[in-house]
C-alpha positions as CSV (number, residue, x, y, z in Angstrom):
1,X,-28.8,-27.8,-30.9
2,X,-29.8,-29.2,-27.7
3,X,-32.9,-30.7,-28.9
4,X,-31.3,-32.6,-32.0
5,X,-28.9,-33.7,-29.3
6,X,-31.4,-35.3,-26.5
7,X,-34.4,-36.2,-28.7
8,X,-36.9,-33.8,-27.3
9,X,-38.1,-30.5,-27.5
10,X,-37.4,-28.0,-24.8
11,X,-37.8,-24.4,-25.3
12,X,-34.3,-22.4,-24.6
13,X,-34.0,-18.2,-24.7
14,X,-31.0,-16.9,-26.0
15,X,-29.9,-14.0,-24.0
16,X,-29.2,-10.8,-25.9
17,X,-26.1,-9.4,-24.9
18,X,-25.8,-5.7,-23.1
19,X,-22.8,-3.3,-24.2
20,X,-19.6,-5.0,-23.3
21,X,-21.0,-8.8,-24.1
22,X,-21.2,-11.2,-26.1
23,X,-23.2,-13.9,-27.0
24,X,-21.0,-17.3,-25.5
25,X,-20.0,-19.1,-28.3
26,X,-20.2,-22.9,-26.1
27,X,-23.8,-22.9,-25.5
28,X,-24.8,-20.3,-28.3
29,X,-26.4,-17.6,-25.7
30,X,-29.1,-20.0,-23.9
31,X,-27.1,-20.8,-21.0
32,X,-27.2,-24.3,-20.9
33,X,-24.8,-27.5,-22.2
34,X,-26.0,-31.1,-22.5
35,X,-24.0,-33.7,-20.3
36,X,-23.7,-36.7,-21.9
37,X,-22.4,-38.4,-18.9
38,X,-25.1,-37.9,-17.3
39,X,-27.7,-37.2,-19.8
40,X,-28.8,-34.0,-18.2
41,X,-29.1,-30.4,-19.0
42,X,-26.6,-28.6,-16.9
43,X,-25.3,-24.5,-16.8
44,X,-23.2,-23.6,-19.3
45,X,-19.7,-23.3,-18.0
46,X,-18.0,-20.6,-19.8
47,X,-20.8,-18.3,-19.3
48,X,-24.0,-19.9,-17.1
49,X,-26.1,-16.8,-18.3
50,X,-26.1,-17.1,-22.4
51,X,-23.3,-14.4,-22.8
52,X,-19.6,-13.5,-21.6
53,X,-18.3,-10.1,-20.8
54,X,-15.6,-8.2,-23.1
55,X,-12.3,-6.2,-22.2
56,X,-13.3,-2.9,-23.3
57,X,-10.0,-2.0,-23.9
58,X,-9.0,-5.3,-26.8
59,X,-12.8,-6.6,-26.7
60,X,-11.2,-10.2,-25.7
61,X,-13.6,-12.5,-24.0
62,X,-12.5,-12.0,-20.2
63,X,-14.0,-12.7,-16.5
64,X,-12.9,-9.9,-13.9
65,X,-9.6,-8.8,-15.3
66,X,-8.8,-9.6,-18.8
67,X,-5.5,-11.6,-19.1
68,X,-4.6,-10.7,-22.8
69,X,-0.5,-9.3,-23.1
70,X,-1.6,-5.9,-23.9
71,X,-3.9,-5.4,-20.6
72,X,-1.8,-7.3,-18.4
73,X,0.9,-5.1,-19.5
74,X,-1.5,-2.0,-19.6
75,X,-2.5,-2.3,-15.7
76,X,1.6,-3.1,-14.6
77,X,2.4,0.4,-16.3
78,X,-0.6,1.9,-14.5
79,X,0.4,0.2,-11.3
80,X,4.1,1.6,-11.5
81,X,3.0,5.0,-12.6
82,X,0.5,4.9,-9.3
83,X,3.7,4.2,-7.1
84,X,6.0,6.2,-8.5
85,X,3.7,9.3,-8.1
86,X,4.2,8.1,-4.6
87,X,7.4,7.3,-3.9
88,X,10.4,9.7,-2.9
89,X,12.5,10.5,-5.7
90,X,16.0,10.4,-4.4
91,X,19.8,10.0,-6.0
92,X,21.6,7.0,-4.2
93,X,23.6,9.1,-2.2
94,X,20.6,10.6,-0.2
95,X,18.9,7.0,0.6
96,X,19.2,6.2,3.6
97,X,21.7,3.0,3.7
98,X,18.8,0.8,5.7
99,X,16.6,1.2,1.9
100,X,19.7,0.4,-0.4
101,X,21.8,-2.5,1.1
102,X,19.4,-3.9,-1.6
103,X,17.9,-2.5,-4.8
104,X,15.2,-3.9,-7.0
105,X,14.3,-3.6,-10.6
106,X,12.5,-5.9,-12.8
107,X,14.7,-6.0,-15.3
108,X,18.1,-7.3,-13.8
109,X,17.7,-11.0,-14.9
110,X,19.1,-12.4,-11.8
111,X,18.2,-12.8,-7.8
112,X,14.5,-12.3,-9.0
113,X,15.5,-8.7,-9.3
114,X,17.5,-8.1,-6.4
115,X,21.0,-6.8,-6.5
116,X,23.4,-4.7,-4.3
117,X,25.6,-2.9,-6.5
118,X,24.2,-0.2,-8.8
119,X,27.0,-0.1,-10.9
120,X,26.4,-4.0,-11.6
121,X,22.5,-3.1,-12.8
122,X,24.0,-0.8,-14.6
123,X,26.6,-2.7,-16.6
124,X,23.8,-5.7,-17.6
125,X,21.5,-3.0,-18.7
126,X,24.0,-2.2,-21.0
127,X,25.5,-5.7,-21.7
128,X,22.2,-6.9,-22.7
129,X,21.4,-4.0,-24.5
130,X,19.0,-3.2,-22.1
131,X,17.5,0.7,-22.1
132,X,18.5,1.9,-18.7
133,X,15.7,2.7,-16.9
134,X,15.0,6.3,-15.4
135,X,15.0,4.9,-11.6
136,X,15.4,1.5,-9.5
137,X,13.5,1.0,-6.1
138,X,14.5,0.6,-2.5
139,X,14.2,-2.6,0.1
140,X,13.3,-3.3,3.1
141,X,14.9,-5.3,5.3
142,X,13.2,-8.4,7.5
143,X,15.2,-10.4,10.2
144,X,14.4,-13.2,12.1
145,X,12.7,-12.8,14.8
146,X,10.8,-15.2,17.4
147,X,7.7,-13.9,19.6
148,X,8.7,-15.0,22.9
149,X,5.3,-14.8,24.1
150,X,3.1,-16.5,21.2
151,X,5.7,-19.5,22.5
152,X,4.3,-19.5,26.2
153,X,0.5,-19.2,25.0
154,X,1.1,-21.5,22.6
155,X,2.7,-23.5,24.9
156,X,-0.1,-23.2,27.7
157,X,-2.9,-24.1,25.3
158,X,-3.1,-27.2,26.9
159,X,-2.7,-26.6,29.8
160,X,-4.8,-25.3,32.6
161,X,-6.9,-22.3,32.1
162,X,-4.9,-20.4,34.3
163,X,-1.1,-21.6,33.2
164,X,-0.7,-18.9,30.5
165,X,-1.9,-15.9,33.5
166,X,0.9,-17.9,35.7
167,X,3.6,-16.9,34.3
168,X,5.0,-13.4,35.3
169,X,5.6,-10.8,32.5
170,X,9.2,-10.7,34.0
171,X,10.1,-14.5,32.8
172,X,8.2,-13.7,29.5
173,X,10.6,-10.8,28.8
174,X,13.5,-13.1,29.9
175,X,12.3,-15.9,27.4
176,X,12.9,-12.8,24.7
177,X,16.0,-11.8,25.2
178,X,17.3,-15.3,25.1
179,X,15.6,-15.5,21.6
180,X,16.7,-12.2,20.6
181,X,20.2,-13.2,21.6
182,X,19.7,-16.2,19.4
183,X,18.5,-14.8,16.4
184,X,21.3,-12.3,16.3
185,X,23.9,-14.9,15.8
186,X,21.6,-16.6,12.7
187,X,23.1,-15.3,9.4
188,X,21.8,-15.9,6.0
189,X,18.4,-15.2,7.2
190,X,17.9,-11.4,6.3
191,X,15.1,-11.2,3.6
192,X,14.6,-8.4,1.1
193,X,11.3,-6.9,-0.3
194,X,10.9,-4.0,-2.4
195,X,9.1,-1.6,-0.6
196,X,8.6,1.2,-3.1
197,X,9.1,3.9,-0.6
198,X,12.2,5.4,-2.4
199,X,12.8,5.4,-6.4
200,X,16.4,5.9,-6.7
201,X,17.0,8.0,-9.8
202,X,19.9,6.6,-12.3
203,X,22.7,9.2,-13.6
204,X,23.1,9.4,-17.2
């Protein structure tokens, strides 16, 4: 191919593929593409060795993880059934409240899966015909919070060598608890994440 292509001869191996390859159907196993912009012979893109790897599980064309539905949807199942081996399976009542002021689950459509009440997950499970699932997962909570002294030896970077060895730990500790003060009176700032630590079991 390349040869008709360029108007010379120039010897190319094809690769022969191993178990769990193929031979790249671009470049037809050799490796190499012809750039016509440039009139060079250049590496082969979708391969640069003459052959591509395949899932072993749909035997799709793939590099590192294959991305077909079935996998993707294969190594989620796998990844849930690793945490929930893990996690401590608990009815709401014996969460403590900390892990269920928020609950996640990827099924409730709104809030990117975040919701408070467990009766409302509940009801759009079955408003949307939704099979309720066996368990949903606790949160974490993360406030705001400023580090007093990152500010100072940010602060001092600047500065002197010795400005930031200056200051006394005792003006450092003040600058935090006028922060601290100052977050506390912030609201809407308190971010969720599921944390996986408890799977809340559903009654049916």
């Amino acid at each position: 191919m390349l040869e008709k292509v360029i108007g010379m001869k120039i010897e190319l191996k094809t690769k022969t593929p191993k178990q769990g390859e193929e031979i790249c159907n671009v470049c037809g196993g050799t490796g190499w593409m012809y750039n016509k912009e440039y009139g060079t012979i250049v590496k082969c893109k979708d391969c640069y060795d003459g052959v591509i790897t395949v899932c072993e599980k749909c035997g799709k064309p793939t590099r590192g993880l294959c991305n077909s539905y079935n996998c993707v949807i294969d190594r989620a199942k796998k990844r849930e059934e690793e945490r929930l081996s893990k996690a401590i399976k608990a009815n709401y009542e014996d969460v403590p409240a900390e892990h269920k002021e928020m609950m996640y689950h990827e099924l409730f459509p709104n809030n990117y899966g975040y919701f408070s009440d467990l009766e409302e997950f509940v009801e759009c499970c079955e408003g949307e015909g939704i099979e309720l699932p066996a368990y949903v997962w606790s949160t974490e909570k993360k406030k705001l919070t400023i580090d007093a002294d990152s500010i100072v030896s940010n602060a001092c970077d600047e500065l002197h060598e010795d400005a930031y060895s200056n200051i006394g730990n005792s003006d450092i500790k003040e600058l935090q608890e006028l922060l601290d003060n100052w977050c506390s009176k912030q609201s809407g700032t308190d971010t969720y994440r599921v944390d996986y630590r408890y799977a809340i079991t559903l009654k049916r």
